[in-house]
C-alpha positions as CSV (number, residue, x, y, z in Angstrom):
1,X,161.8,-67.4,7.7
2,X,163.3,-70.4,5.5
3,X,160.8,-70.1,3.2
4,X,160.3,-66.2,2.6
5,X,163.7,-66.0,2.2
6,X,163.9,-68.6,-0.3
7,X,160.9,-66.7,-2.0
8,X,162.9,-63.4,-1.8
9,X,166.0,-65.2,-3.4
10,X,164.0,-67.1,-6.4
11,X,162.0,-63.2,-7.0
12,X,165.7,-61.8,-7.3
13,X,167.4,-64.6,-9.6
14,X,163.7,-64.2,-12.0
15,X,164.3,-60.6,-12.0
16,X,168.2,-61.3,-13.1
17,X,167.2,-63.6,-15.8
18,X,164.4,-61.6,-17.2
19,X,166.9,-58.1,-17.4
20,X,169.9,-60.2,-18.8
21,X,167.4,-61.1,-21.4
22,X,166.4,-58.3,-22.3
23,X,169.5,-56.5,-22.3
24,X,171.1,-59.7,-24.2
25,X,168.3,-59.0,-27.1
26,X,169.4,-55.2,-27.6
27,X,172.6,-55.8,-27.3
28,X,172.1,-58.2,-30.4
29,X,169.8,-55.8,-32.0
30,X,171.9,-53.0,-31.9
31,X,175.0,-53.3,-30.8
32,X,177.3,-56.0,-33.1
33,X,178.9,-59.1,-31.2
34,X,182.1,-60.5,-33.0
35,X,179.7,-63.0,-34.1
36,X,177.4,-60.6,-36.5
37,X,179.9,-59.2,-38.9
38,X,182.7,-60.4,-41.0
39,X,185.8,-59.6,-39.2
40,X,188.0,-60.8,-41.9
41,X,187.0,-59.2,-44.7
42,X,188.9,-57.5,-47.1
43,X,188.3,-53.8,-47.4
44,X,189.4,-53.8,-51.4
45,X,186.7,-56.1,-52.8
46,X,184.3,-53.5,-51.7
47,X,186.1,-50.9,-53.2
48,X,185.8,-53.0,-56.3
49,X,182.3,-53.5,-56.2
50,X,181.0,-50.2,-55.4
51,X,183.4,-48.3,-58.7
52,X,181.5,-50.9,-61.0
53,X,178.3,-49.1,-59.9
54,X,179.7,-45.7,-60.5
55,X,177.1,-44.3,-63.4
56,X,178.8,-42.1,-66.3
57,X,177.8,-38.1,-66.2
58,X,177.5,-38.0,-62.8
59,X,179.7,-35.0,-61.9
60,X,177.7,-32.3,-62.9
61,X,174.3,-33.8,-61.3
62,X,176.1,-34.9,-57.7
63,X,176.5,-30.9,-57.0
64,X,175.0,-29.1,-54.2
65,X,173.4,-25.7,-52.9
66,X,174.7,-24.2,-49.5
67,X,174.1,-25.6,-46.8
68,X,171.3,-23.7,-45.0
69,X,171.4,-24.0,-41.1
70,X,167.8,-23.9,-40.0
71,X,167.8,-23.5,-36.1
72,X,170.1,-21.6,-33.4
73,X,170.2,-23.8,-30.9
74,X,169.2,-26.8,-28.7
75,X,167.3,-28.2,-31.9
76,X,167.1,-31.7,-33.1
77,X,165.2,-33.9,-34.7
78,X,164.5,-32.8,-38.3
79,X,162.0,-33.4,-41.1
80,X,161.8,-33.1,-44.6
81,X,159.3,-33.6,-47.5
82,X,158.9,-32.3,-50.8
83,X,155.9,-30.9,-53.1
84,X,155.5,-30.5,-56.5
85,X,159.6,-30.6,-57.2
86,X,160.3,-27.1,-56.1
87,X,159.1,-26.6,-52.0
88,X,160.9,-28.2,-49.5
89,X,159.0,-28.6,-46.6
90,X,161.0,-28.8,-42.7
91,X,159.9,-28.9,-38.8
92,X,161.7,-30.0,-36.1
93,X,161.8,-29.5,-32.4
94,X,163.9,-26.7,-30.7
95,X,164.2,-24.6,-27.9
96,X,161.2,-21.7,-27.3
97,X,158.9,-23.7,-30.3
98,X,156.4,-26.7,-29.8
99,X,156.7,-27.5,-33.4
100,X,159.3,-25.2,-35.7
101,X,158.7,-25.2,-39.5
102,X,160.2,-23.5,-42.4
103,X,159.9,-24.0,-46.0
104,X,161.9,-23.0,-49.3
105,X,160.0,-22.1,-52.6
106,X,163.3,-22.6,-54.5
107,X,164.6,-26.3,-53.9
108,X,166.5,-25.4,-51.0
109,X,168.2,-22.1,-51.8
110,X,167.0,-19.8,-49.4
111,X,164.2,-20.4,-46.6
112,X,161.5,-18.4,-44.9
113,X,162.0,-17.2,-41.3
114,X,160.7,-20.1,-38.7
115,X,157.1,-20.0,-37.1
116,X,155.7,-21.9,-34.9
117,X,152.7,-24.1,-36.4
118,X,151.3,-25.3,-32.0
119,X,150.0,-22.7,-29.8
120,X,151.7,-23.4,-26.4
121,X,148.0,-23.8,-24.6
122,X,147.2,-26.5,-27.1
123,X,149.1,-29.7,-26.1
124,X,148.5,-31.4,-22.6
125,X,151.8,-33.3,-22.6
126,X,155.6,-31.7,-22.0
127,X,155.9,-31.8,-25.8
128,X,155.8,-32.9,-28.9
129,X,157.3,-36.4,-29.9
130,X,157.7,-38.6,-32.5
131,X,157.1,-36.0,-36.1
132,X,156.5,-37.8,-39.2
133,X,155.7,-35.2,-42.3
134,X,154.6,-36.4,-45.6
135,X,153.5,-34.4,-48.9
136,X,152.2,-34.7,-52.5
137,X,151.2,-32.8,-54.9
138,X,148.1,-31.5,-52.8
139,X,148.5,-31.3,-49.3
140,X,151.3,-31.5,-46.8
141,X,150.3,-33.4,-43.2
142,X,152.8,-33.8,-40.1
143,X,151.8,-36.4,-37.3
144,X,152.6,-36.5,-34.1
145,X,152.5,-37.6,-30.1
146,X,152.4,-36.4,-26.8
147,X,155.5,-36.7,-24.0
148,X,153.2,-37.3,-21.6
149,X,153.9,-38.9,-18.0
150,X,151.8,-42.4,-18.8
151,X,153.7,-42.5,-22.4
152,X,150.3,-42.6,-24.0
153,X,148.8,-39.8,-26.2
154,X,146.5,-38.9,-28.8
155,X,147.7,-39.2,-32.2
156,X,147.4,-35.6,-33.7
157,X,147.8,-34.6,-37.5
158,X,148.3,-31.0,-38.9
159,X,146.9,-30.4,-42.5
160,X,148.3,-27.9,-45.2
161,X,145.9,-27.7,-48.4
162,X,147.9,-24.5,-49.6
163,X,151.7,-25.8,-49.6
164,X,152.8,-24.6,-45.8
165,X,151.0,-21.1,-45.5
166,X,147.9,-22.0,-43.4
167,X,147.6,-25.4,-41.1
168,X,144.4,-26.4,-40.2
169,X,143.9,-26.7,-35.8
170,X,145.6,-30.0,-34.7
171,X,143.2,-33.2,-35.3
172,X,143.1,-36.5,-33.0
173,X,143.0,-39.3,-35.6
174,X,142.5,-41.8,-33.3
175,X,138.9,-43.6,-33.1
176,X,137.4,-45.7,-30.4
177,X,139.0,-44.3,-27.5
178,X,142.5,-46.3,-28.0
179,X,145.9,-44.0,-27.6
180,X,149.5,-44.0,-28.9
181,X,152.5,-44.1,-27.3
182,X,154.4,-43.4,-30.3
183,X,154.7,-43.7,-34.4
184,X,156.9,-45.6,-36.1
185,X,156.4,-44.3,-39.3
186,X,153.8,-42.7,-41.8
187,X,153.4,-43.5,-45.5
188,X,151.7,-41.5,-48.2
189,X,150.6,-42.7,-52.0
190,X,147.7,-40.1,-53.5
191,X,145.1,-39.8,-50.7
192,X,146.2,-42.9,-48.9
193,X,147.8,-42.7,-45.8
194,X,149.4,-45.3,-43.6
195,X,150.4,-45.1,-40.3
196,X,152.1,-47.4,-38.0
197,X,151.9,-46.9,-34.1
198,X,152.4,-48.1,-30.8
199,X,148.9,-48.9,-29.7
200,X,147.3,-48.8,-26.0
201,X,144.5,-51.1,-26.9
202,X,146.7,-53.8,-27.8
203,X,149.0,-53.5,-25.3
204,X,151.5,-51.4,-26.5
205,X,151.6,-54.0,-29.9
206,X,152.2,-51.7,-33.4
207,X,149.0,-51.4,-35.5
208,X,147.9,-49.3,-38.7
209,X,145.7,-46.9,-39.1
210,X,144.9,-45.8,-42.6
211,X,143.0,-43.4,-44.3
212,X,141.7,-43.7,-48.3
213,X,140.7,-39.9,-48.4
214,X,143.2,-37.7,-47.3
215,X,142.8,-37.8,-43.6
216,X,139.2,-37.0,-43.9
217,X,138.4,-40.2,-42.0
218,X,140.4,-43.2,-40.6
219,X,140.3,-47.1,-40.5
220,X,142.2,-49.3,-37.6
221,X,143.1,-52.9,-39.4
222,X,142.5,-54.0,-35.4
223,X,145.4,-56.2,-35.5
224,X,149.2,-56.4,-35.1
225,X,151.7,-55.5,-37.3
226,X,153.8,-58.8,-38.5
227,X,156.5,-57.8,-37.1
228,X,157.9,-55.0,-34.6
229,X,161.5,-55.3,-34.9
230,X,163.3,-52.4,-36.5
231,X,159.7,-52.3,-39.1
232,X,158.7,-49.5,-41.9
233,X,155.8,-49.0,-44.1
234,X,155.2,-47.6,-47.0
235,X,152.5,-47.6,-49.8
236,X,152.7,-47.9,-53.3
237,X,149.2,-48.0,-56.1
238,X,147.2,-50.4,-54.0
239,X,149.9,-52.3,-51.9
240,X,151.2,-51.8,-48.6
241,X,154.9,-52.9,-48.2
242,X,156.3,-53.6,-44.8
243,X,159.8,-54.6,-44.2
244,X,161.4,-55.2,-40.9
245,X,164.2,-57.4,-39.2
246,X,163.3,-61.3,-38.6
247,X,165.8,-62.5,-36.1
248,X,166.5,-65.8,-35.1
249,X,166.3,-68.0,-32.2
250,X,170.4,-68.4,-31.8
251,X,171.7,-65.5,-29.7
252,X,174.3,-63.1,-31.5
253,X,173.7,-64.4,-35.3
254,X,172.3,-61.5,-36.7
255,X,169.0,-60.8,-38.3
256,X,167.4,-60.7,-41.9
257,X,165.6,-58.0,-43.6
258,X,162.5,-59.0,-44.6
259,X,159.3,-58.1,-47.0
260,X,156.0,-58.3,-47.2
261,X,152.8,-57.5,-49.0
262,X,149.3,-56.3,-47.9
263,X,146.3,-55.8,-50.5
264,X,143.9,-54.8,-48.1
265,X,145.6,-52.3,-46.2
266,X,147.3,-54.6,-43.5
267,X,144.4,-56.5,-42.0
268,X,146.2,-59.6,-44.1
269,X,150.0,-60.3,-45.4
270,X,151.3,-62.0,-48.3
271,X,154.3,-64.5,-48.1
272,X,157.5,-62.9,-46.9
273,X,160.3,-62.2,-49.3
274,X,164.0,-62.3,-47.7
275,X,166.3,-59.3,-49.0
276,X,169.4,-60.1,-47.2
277,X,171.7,-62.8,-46.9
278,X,171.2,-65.7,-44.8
279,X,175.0,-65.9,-43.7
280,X,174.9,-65.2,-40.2
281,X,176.3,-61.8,-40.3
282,X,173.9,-58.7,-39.0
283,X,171.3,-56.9,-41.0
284,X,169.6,-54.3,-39.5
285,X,167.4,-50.8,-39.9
286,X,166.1,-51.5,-42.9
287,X,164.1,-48.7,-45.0
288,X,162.2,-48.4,-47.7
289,X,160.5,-46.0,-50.2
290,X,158.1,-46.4,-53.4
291,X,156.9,-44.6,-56.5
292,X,153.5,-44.6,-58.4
293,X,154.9,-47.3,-61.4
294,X,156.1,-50.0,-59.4
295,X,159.7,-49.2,-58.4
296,X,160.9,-50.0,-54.7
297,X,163.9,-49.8,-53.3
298,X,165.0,-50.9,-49.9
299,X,168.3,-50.2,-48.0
300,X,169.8,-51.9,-44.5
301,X,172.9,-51.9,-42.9
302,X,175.1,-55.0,-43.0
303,X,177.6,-57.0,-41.4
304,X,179.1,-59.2,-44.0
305,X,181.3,-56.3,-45.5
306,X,182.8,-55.5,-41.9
307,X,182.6,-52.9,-39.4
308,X,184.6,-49.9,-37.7
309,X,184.4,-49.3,-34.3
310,X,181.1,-51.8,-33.6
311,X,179.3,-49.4,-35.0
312,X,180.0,-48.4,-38.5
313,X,178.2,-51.0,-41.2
314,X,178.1,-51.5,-45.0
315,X,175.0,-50.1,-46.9
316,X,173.1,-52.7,-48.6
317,X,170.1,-51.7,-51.6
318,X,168.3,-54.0,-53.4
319,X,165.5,-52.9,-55.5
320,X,162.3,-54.3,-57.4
321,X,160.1,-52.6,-60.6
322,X,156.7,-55.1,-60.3
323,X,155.9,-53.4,-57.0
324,X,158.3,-55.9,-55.2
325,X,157.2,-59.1,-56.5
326,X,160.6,-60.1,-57.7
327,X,163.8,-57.8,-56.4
328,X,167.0,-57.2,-58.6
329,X,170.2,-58.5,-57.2
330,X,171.7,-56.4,-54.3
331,X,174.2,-53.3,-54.6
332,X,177.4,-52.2,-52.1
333,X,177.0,-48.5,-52.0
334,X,179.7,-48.2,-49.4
335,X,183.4,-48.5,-49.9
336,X,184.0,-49.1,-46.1
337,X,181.8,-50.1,-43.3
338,X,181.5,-46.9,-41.5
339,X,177.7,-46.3,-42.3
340,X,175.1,-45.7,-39.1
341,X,171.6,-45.1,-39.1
342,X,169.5,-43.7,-36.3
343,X,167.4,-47.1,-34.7
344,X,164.7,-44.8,-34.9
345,X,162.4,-46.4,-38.2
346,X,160.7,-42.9,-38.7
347,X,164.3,-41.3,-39.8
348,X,163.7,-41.7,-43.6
349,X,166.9,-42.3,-45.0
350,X,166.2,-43.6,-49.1
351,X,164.3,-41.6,-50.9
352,X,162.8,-41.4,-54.3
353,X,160.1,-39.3,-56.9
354,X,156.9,-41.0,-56.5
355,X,155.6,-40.6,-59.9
356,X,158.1,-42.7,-62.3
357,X,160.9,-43.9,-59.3
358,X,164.0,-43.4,-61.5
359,X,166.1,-40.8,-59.3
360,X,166.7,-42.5,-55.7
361,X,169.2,-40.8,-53.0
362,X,170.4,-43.0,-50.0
363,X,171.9,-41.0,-47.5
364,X,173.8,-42.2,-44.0
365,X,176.0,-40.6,-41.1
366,X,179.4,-41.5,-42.0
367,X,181.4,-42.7,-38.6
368,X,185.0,-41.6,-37.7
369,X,187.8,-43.7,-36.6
370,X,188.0,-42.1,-33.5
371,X,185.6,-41.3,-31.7
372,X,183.2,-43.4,-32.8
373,X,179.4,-41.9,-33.2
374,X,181.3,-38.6,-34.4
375,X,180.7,-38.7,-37.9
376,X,179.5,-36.6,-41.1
377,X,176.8,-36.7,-44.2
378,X,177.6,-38.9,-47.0
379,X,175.1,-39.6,-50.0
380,X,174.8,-41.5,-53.1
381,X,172.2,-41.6,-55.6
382,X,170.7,-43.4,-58.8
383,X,169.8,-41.5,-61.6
384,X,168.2,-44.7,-63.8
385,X,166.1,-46.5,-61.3
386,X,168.7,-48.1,-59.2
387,X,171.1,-49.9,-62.0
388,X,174.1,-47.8,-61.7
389,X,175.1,-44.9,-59.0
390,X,177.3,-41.8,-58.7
391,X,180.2,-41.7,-56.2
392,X,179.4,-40.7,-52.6
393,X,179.5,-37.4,-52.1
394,X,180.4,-35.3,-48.8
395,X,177.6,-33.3,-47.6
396,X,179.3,-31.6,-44.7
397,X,183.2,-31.2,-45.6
398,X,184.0,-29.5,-42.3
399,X,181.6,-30.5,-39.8
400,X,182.8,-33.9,-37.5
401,X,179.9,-33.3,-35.7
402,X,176.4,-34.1,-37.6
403,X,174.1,-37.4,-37.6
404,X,170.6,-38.4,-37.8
405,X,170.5,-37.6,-41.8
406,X,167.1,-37.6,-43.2
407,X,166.3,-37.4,-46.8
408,X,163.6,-36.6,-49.2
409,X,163.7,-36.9,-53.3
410,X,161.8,-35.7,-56.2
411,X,162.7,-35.7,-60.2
412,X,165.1,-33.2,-60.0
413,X,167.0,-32.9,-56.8
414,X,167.2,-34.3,-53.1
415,X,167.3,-32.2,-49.9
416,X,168.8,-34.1,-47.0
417,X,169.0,-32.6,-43.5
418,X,171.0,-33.7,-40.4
419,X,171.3,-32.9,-36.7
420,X,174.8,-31.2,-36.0
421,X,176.5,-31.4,-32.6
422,X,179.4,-29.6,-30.7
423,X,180.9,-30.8,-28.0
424,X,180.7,-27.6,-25.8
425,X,176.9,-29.2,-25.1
426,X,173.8,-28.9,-26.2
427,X,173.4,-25.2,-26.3
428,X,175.3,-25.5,-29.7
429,X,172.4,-28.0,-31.2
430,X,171.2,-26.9,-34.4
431,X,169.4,-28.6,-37.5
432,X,171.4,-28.1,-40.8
433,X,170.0,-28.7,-44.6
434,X,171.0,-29.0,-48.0
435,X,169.9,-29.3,-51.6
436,X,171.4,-32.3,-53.7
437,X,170.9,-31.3,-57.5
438,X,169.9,-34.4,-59.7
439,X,170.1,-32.4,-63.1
440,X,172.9,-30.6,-64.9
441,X,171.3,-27.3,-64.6
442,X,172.7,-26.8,-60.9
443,X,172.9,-23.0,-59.6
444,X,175.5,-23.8,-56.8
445,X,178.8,-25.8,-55.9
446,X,178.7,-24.9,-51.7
447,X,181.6,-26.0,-50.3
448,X,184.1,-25.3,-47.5
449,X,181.0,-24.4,-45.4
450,X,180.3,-24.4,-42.0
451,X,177.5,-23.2,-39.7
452,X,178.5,-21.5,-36.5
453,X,175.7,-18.8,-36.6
454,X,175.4,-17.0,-33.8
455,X,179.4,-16.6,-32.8
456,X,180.7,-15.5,-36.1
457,X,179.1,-14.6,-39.6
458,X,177.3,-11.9,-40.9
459,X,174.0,-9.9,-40.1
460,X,172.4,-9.1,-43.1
461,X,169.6,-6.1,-42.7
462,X,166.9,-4.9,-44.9
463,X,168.1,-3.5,-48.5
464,X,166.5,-0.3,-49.4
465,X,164.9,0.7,-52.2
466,X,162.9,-2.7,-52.3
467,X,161.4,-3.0,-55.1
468,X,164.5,-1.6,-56.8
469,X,165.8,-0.2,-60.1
470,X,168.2,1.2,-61.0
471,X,170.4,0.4,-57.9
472,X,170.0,-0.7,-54.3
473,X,171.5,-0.8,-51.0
474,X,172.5,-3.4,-49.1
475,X,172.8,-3.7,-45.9
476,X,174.4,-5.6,-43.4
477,X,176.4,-6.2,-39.7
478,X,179.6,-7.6,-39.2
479,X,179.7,-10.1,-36.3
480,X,183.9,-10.4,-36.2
481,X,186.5,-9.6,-37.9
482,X,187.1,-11.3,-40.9
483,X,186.1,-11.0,-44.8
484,X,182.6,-10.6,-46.6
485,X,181.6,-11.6,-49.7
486,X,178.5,-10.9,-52.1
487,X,176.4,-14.1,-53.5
488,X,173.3,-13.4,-55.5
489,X,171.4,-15.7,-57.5
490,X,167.6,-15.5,-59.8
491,X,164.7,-17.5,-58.7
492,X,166.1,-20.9,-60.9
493,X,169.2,-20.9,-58.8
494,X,171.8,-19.4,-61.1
495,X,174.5,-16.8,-59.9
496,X,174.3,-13.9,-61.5
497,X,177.0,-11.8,-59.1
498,X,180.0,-13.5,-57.3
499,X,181.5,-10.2,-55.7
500,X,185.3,-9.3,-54.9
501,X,185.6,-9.9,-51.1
502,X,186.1,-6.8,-48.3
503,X,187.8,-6.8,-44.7
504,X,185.3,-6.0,-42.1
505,X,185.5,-4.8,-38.8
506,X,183.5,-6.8,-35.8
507,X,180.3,-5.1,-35.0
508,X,180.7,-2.6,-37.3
509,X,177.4,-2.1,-40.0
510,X,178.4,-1.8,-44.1
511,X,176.3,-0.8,-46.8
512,X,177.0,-1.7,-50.1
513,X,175.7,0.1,-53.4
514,X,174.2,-2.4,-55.8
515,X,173.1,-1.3,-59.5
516,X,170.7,-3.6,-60.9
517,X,170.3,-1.6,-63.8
518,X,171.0,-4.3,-66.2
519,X,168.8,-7.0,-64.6
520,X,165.4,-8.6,-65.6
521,X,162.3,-7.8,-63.4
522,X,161.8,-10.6,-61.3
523,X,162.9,-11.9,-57.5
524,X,166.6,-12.4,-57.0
525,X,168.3,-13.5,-53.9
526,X,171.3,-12.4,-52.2
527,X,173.8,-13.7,-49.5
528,X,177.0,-12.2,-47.7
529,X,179.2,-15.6,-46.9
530,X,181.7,-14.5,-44.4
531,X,185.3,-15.9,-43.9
532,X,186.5,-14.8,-40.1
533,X,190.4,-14.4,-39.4
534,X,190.2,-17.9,-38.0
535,X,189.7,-19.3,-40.8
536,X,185.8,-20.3,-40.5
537,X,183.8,-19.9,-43.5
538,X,179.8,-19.3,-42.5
539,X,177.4,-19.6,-45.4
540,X,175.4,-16.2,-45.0
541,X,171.1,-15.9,-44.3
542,X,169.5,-15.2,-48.0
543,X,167.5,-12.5,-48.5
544,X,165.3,-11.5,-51.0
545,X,165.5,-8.8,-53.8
546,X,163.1,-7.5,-56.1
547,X,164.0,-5.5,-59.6
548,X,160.9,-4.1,-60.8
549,X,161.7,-1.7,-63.9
């Protein structure tokens, strides 16, 4: 009786230690100790540093389209990707879909009513998990995993070879009978694709699979990733880069960001190259994105600059142009250290236009004071390959309540989408995005907008005639009381009509005479933004017009 209970007693203490150890390692992954960030530092040196960034000419090119809210409710989750500078590709989960896209033809402006691209019989799991989407010039793919009860599942890709309007029958990419149990992120250069996952047959270790023909057929390197602590891939013209956190053996001294090199598609690595500061203080969730000539940037949150709350951080860039044999000198983008990330590597958060990597857009969820994990959408971007950068700017000026930012970037503009939150619960969820122009010729300056679709706003109906010359109607269903106001814009984004505002009456239906007499032919697009008595301003659905004379 002695003994078993001494047996019983040593099982117990070994099942102590081994939870306080792990529990000890995320809590210094993830959660700062006093010990991984600079308590003492002073708040004005970064202001400093960050205004001797600030690029000239950057007012007119930090402007930005309406915000376009993309789901109802209980969504989350979003994706983005861009093709050939114009479509702006999104899915994400929410209620009633497996898999909800959208997609804009006009950077951003308007979108096209959701589908759903999984037929409900299709998937053997509870749903789908873990979305990466990626897109060039060609082809748009999204990958993705089962929720499944063993946590392993085949690792499925959906193919687009005509920009978003047909998707070929999901495809297990997988070979040799192995499974996934989730990805932590995909990378696309031309027709080579890299994918980092969680792998059964090597015992839930990350691996890469990669494909050197557009997804036609895949490769397994058949070995571990170097590292799987808070890692990314991406690709540029014959490299893979992988950059992830190296921590070391001292409890609560923060990690480095690290990179490294792989000319034969991860099955070996060059020597790795240390980004951060060795100074004791956190750095963590590092990304990283690449173009065509050479240009890489990488971004990471920091500890040296402070932190609000335990959770808000500094943002860190550094950047290289020989595909990141040598790396420039890093850059404070943040004035104060209320930046977060999601830990999640497959939320891209630095983006930048593959082909010549001179516009780059860093976005990051902004944390409040109080309460912390409450936050907003800030940005900043580049606009001459990382060497100076216009100010931050607000994305969501009256929202408290968004997080998870993703971003995507091409020559001309960025579109960054978020995950907003209310506290009444979860039935409020919705996915919210938004165009970030890069270039002068900008069609829109959104601003006091919120999203609260579905309680307030505006139901806009068909117009009739449609095509129509010389005049058209317009028509459309007040949800409350409040005032409406016409929007309309041609197919480059310009506003043609700003319209005087009316009172309207809650669920009463208008119709408004519009002569288009003196217009080209072409496709315009119209909005009714709505301002209830409340004070809430909702950014109306846009709809689509054709003048045909």
């Amino acid at each position: 009786c002695i003994m078993t209970t001494i047996r019983i007693f040593l099982n117990i203490a070994l099942a102590i230690i081994i939870l306080s150890t792990i529990v000890i390692a995320q809590v210094r992954r993830h959660l700062p100790s006093e010990y991984s960030y600079n308590k003492n530092y002073d708040y004005s040196k970064s202001n400093a540093m960050t205004n001797s960034l600030q690029s000239d000419g950057c007012t007119d090119s930090s402007s930005l389209y309406p915000i376009q809210q993309l789901s109802a409710s209980d969504a989350m989750d979003l994706r983005t990707a861009i093709q050939r500078d114009s479509i702006v590709h999104t899915v994400w989960y929410e209620q009633g879909y497996r898999m909800a896209y959208s997609k804009s033809t006009n950077k951003g402006l308007t979108f096209e009513p959701t589908r759903e691209l999984i037929a409900d019989t299709f998937l053997t799991g509870y749903n789908v998990d873990r979305v990466t989407m990626l897109a060039n010039d060609k082809d748009v793919y999204i990958f993705f995993v089962e929720r499944t009860k063993s946590n392993f599942s085949a690792l499925w890709m959906l193919k687009s070879t005509n920009s978003g309007t047909e998707w070929m029958c999901p495809v297990n990419i997988l070979t040799d009978g192995d499974s996934a149990e989730g990805i932590n992120n995909a990378a696309l250069c031309g027709d080579t694709i890299g994918i980092v996952y969680l792998s059964k047959r090597l015992k839930r270790k990350m691996s890469i699979l990669y494909s050197l023909n557009a997804g036609v057929s895949w490769k397994w390197t058949k070995k571990k990733v170097p590292s799987q602590e808070e890692a990314r891939l991406e690709i540029s013209p014959g490299n893979f880069h992988y950059v992830y956190v190296k921590y070391g053996k001292k409890l609560f001294k923060g990690g480095e960001i690290v990179h490294r090199i792989s000319k034969n598609f991860g099955k070996s690595w060059k020597k790795e190259t240390v980004l951060s500061t060795a100074d004791g203080y956190s750095s963590t969730s590092p990304s990283i994105t690449t173009s065509k000539n050479g240009t890489v940037y990488c971004v990471w949150l920091d500890g040296k600059y402070g932190s609000m709350n335990f959770f808000g951080w500094s943002v860190i860039e550094r950047h290289s142009y020989d595909f990141g044999k040598t790396w420039q000198s890093e850059n404070l983008l943040t004035q104060q250290p209320n930046a977060s990330w999601p830990f999640e590597p497959y939320h891209q958060v630095v983006g930048t236009d593959i082909n010549t990597g001179t516009n780059v857009t860093v976005v990051w969820d902004m944390i409040l004071t109080n309460p912390a994990f409450i936050g907003r959408i800030k940005s900043r971007s580049s606009l001459n390959k990382g060497s100076t950068w216009c100010p931050e700017v607000l994305l969501t000026p009256n929202s408290d309540h968004a997080g998870s930012s993703v971003v995507s970037t091409t020559n001309t503009f960025s579109a960054v989408g978020w995950f907003e939150f209310t506290p009444q619960g979860p039935a409020y969820n919705a996915n919210s995005i938004r165009t970030l122009s890069l270039t002068a010729q900008q069609p829109e300056h959104g601003e006091n907008i919120t999203n609260e679709r579905g309680k307030t706003g505006i139901t806009v109906l068909d117009n009739y005639p449609n095509p129509s010359n010389p005049t058209t109607n317009l028509r459309y269903r007040a949800n409350a009381n409040g005032r409406a106001t016409l929007e309309m814009y041609d197919v480059l984004g310009k506003k043609v009509i700003s319209g005087e505002s009316i009172n309207v009456e809650k669920d009463k239906e208008y119709t408004l005479q519009l002569n288009v007499s003196n217009f080209s032919t072409g496709v315009y697009f119209y909005r009714i933004n709505f301002l209830s008595e409340g004070g809430i301003y909702v950014a109306g659905v846009s709809k689509k017009l054709m003048v045909l004379k």
